[in-house]
C-alpha positions as CSV (number, residue, x, y, z in Angstrom):
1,X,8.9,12.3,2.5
2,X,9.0,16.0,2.9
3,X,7.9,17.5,6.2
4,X,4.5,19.1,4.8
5,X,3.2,16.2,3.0
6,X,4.1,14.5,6.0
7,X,1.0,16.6,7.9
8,X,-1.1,16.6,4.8
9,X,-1.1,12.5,4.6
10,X,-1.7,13.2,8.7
11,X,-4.8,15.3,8.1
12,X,-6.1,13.7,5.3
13,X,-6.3,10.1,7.9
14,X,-8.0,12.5,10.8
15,X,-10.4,13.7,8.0
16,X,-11.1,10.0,6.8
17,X,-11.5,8.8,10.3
18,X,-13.8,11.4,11.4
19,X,-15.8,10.6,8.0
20,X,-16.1,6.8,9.5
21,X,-17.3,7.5,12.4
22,X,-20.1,9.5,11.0
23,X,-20.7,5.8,9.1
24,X,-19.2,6.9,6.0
25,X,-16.9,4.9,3.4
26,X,-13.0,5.0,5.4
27,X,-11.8,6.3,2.0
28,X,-13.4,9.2,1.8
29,X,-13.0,12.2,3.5
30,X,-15.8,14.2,5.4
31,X,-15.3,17.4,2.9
32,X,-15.5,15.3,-0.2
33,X,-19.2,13.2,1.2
34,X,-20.3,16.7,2.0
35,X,-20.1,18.1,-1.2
36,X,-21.3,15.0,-2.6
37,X,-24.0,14.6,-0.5
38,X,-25.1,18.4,-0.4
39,X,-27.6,18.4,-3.1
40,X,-29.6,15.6,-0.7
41,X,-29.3,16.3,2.9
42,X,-29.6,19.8,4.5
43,X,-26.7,19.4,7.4
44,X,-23.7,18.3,4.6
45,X,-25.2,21.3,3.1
46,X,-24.5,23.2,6.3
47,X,-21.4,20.8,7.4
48,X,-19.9,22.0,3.6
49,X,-20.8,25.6,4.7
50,X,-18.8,25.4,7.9
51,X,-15.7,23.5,5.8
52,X,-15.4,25.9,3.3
53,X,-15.1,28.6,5.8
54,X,-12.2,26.7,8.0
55,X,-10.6,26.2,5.0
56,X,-11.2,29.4,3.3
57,X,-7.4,30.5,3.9
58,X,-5.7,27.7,2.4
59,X,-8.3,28.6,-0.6
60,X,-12.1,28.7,-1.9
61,X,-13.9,25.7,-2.5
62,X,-12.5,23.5,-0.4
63,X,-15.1,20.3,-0.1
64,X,-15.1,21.1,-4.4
65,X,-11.9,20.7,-4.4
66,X,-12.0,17.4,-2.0
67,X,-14.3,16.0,-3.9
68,X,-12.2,16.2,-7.2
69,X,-9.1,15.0,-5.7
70,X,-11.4,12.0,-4.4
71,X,-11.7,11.5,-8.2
72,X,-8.6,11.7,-9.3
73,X,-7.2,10.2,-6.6
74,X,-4.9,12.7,-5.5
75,X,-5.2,12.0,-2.0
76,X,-3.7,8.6,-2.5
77,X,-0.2,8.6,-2.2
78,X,0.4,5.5,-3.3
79,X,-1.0,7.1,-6.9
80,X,1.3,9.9,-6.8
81,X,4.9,8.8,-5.8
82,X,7.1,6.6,-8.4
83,X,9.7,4.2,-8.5
């Protein structure tokens, strides 16, 4: 395992954790229920606000683009490595 997906499989576990302790599915990550959730509830509006901008150098969109993976399954890295 390279280096950087080493802290990218780190981050995405503080993400999820931080997601369950807000009493969300362990899963899932905080940016992906914001953006799911935004439509519905005024503060994952907001929180998806305040993501977007943290995240705005590594790209736009960033809870769209969490979401999506969610999807896909990117995140899972069990879905992305072969034998």
């Amino acid at each position: 395992m390279k280096v950087s997906e080493y802290f990218l499989n780190l981050g995405i576990a503080l993400d999820q954790l931080v997601n369950s302790v807000f009493k969300g599915h362990p899963d899932e990550t905080l940016s992906s229920r914001c953006y799911r959730n935004a439509c519905k509830y005024w503060y994952a509006r907001w929180a998806m606000r305040m993501l977007d901008f943290l995240f705005r150098p590594w790209g736009a969109d960033h809870c769209k683009r969490a979401y999506e993976s969610e999807l896909t399954r990117k995140h899972n890295f069990a879905t992305t490595t072969t034998a």
